[in-house]
N, C-alpha and C positions, 0 to 999 in steps of 0.2 A: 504494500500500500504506500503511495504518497503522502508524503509532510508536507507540512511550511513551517519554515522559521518565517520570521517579522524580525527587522533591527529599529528600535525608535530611532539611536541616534544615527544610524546611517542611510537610515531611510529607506529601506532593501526589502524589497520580500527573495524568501527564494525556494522555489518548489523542487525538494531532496525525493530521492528516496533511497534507501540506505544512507547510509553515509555523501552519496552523491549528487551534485547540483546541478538538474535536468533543465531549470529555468535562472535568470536572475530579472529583476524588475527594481524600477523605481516605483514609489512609493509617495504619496502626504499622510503622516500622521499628525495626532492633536496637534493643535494652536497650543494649547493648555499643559504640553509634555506628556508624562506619565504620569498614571494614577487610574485609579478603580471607582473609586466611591459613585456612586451616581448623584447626576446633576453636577460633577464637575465638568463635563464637556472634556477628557481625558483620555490618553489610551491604554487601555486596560494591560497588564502586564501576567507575563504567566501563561501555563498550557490552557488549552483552549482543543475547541475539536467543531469543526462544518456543521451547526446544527440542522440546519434547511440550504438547499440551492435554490433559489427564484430568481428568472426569467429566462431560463430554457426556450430558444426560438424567437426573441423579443430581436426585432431587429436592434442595429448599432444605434444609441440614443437614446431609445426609449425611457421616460421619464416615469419613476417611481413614486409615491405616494401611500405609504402605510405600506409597503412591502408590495403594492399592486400595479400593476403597470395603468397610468393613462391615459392611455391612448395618442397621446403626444409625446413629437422628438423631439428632442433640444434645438433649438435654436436661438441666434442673436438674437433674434426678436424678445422668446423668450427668457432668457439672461436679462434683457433690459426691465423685465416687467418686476424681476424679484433681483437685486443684485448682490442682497447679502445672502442670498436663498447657498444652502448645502445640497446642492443637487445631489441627487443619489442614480446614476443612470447605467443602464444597458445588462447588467448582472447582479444579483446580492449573492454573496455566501454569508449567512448568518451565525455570529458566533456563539459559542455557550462555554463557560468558565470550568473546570473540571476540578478547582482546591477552593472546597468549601473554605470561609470566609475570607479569602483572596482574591477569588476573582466569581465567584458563585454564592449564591443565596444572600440573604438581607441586602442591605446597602450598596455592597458588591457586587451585586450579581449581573456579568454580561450580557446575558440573554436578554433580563430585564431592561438593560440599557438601550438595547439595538444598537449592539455595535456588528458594523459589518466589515466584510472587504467590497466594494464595489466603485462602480465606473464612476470617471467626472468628468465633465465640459475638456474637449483639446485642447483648450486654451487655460487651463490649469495649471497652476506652476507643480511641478513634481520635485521630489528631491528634496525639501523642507518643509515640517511642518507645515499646516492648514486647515485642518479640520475641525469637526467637532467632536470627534474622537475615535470616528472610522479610520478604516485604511483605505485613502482612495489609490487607485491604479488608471492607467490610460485606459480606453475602451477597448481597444484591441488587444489588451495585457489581459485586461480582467477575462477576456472570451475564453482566451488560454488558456488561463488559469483555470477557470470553471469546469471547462469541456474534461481536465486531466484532474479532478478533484471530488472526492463523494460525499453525503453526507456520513461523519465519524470522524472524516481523516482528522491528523491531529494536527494542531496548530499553534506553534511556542511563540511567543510575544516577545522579546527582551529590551529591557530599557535603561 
């Protein structure tokens, strides 16, 4: 089976498995750094594992809303209407915390949080920091990423 590490500070995902690195990608994690608690807008640190994969088949773009696709692409136009908007588009892999009160149950809890990996606008800066606590990826990274990923695989955060 397939891993991910996640690096906060270097901004890197990278899809292993065994010991070996089959992908590497850039990355935006938190604005906020690291951290777990909810409501800090943070990125959770620690193993983790694909709770759910959602939007299987969505074309490239597709704009997410509560985890549902709708019905609309991203565009400038778009962009203009919400500018501080956290676009969430084209893929989610939904995370879930696996070390009870570190990164799962009460206050902690990642699932709770909705933290995901998923797509952002190309015009996104990658490589530093930006989010609000997701891990965004290019759109064409995230597809990759998705298509070679199940729900279970495991997923280390390090910060």
């Amino acid at each position: 089976m397939n891993a991910v590490r996640i690096s906060i500070p270097q901004q890197r995902l990278w899809l292993m498995q065994g010991g070996e690195v089959l992908a590497d990608y850039q990355v935006s994690t938190a604005a906020n750094g690291a951290g777990e608690r909810n409501g800090s807008e943070c990125t959770p640190r620690g193993r983790h594992v694909v709770r759910a994969r959602i939007g299987t088949g969505c074309p490239v773009g597709t704009i997410f809303v509560g985890r549902r696709p709708t019905g609309e692409l991203f565009s400038p136009e778009l962009r203009a209407s919400g500018p501080q908007r956290d676009w969430i588009l084209t893929r989610i892999l939904w995370l879930s915390g696996c070390e009870p009160g570190r990164n799962r149950l009460g206050e902690v809890d990642t699932m709770s949080r909705y933290i995901y990996i998923h797509g952002t606008p190309d015009d996104a800066e990658l490589g530093r920091p930006g989010s609000h606590g997701c891990i965004r990826m290019a759109n064409d990274a995230v597809i990759e990423l998705f298509d070679r990923v199940a729900v279970g695989t495991p997923v280390v955060i390090e910060g």
